[in-house]
C-alpha positions as CSV (number, residue, x, y, z in Angstrom):
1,X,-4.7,10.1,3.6
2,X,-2.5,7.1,4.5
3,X,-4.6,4.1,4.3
4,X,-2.9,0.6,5.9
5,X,-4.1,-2.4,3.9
6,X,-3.9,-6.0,4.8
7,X,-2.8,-8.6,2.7
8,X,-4.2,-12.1,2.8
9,X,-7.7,-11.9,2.5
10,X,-8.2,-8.4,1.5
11,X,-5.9,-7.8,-1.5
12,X,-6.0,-11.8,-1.9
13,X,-8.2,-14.8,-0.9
14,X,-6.8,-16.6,1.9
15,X,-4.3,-19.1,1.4
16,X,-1.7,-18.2,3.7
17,X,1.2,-19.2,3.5
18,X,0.6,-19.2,-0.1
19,X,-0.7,-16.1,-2.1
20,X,-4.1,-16.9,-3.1
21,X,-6.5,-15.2,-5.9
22,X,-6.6,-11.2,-5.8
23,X,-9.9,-10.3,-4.8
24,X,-12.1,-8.6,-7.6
25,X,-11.3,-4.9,-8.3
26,X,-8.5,-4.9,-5.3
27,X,-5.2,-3.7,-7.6
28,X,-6.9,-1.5,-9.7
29,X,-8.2,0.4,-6.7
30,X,-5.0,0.4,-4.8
31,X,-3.3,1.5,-8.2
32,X,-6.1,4.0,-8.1
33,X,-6.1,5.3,-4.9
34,X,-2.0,6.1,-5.0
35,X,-2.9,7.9,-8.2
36,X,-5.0,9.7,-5.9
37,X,-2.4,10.3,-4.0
38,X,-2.9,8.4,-1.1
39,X,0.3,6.8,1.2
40,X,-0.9,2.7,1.0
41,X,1.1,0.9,4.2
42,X,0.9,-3.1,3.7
43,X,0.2,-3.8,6.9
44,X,0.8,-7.5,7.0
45,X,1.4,-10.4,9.4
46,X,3.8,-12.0,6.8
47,X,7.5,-11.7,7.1
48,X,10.8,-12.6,5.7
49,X,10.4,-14.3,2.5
50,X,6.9,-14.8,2.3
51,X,6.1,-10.6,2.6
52,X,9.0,-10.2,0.1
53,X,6.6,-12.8,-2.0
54,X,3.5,-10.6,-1.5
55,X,5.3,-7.5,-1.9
56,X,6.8,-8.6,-5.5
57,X,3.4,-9.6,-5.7
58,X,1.9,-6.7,-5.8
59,X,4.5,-5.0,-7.4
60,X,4.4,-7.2,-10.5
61,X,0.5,-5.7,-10.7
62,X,1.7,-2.4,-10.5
63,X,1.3,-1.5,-7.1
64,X,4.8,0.5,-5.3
65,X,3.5,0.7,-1.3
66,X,4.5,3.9,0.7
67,X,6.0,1.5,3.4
68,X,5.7,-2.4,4.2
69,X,4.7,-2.7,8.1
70,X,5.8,0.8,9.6
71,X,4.8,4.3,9.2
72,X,7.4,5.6,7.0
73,X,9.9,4.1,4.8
74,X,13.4,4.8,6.7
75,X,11.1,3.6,10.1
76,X,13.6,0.9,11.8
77,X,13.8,0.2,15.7
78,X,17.1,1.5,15.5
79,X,16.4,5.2,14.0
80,X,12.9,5.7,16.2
81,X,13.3,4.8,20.0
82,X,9.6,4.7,20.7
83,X,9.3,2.4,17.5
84,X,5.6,0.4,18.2
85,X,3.9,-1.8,16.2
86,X,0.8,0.1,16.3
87,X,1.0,2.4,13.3
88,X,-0.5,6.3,12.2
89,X,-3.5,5.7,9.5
90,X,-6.5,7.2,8.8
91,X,-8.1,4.3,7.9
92,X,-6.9,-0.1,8.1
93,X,-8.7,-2.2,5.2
94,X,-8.6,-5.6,6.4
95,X,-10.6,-8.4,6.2
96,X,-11.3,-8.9,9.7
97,X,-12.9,-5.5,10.3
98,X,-16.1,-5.7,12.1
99,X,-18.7,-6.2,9.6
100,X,-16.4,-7.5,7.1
101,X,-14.5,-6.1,3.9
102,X,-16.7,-4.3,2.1
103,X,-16.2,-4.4,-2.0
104,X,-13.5,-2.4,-3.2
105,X,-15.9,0.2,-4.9
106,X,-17.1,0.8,-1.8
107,X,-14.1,1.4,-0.6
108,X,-12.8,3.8,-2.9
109,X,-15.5,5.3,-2.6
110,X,-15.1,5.8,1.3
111,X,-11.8,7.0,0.8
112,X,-12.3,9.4,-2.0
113,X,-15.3,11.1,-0.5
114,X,-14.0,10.5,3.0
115,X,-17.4,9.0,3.9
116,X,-17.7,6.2,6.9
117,X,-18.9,3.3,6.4
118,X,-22.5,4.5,7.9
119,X,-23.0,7.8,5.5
120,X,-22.7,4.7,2.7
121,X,-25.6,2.3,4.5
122,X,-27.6,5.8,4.5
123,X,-26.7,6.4,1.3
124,X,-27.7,3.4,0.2
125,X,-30.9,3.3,2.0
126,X,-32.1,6.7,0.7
127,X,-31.6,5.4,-2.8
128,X,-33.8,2.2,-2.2
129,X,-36.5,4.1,-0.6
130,X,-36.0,7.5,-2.2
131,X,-36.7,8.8,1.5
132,X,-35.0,11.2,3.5
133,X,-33.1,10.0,6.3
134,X,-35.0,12.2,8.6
135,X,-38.0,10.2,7.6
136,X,-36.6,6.7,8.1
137,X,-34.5,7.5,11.2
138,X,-37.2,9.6,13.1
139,X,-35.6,11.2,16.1
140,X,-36.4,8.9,19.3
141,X,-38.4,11.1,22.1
142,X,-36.3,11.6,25.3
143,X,-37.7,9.8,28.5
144,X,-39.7,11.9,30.8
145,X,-39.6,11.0,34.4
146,X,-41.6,13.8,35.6
């Protein structure tokens, strides 16, 4: 899969334009996850000197991205002539996802078993209860206008 991942405030605590604290657990799963062989694409809002800062950041940790803000390494505006900012992933971690970022167990976990983010809140529910879903989600009956 080719996962985009955001920088400041999901592989680090805000402090933009500074590099703040890595969030628990974020470079082992990234390192984890390219073992896996997934394509990671920091997808960023930082830029000239500042993304070469978080890039070296990472890469200090052990972390080599696939690309930095396009879809493939030799990407330029010059080589693609319907070059858009809107890139090809499977899935964008980021912080300001609705709902939030979930922990990064839970995200490997998404990822590995290519789960969404709903088969883990069932999951988790049957745990707690040790119900079946069928049980705690009970089919709702269809109006009848007749």
């Amino acid at each position: 899969m080719t996962l985009a991942v955001d920088f400041d405030g999901t592989i680090v605590e805000h402090r933009y334009p500074q590099i703040g604290p890595e969030i628990p657990f974020a470079i082992d799963t990234l390192k984890m996850l390219i073992r896996d062989h997934h394509k990671i694409i920091l997808w960023t809002v930082r830029e000239g000197e500042m993304l070469d800062e978080a890039v070296n950041w990472c890469r200090e940790r052990g972390v080599e991205f696939y690309a930095v803000n396009r879809d493939y390494p030799e990407e330029t505006t010059n080589n693609n002539q319907h070059f858009s900012r809107k890139i090809k992933v499977d899935y964008f971690i980021d912080d300001r996802n609705l709902g939030g970022l979930p922990d990064w167990g839970t995200i490997y976990r998404m990822v590995s078993r290519h789960k969404t983010w709903h088969d883990i809140i069932i999951e988790a529910e049957q745990n707690a209860s040790l119900r079946p879903y069928e049980e705690l989600h009970p089919k709702k009956a269809w109006w009848k206008f007749w």
